[in-house]
C-alpha positions, -999 to +999 in steps of 0.1 A: +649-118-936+618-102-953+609-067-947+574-051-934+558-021-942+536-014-916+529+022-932+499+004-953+478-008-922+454+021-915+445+015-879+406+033-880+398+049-851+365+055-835+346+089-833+350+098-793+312+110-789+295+083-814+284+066-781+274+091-758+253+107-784+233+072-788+227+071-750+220+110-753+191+101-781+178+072-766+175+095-727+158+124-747+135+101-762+125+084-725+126+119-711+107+138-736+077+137-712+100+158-685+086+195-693+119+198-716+145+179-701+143+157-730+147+182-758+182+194-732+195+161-735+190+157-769+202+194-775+236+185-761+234+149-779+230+169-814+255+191-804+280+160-801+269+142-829+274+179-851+312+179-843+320+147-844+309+150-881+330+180-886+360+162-875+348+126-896+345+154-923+384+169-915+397+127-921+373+104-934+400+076-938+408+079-900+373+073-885+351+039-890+317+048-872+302+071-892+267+053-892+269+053-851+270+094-850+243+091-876+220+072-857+227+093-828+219+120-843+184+108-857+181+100-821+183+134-810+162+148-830+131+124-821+137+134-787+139+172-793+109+173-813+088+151-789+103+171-761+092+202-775+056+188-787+048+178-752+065+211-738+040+231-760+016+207-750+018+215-715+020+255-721-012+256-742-028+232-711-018+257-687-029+293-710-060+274-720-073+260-688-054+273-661-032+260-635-059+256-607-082+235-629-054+218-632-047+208-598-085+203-590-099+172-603-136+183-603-129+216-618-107+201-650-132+174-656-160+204-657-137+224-680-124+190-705-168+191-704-167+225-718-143+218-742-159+189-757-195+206-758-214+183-731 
């Protein structure tokens, strides 16, 4: 009877938050237009994505889906910076023409005339 060595097989496993921080990426990236909830999500996605390349770092042979944290990660920080473009966005809208010419329709189309010199 011929012996096996079953030492030799590695058996790779996956990185446990490769997925969520995908989903987390792709949600900060719908939500960036939610006054910062996007730039949360992807926060807590790039936090994910960090130590799941700390431990891929610790045992590269172990792990096979490097490339999935990666794109997560990418992800992430899309939705962070569009998150926190529109966040300014809405901050400089609300300093520069205030929040009741924002609520009024005929008062921010009189101040949008201002601003463009009409």
């Amino acid at each position: 009877m011929e012996e096996t060595n079953f030492d030799n097989f590695d058996v790779q496993e996956k990185l446990p938050n490769a997925t969520p921080a995908i989903i987390l990426g792709v949600l900060s990236i719908i939500c960036c237009l939610c006054y910062g909830f996007g730039a949360i999500l992807g926060g807590i996605g790039l936090f994910l994505t960090n130590r799941d390349i700390k431990t891929y770092n610790g045992n590269p042979n172990r792990y096979s889906n490097l490339s999935n944290v990666k794109t997560g990660k990418v992800l992430c920080i899309i939705g962070i910076v569009l998150g926190l473009l529109w966040l300014a966005l809405v901050i400089w809208m609300i300093s520069y023409f205030g929040i009741e010419a924002m609520q009024d329709k005929a008062l921010m189309q009189e101040k949008m005339r201002e601003l463009l010199g009409e």
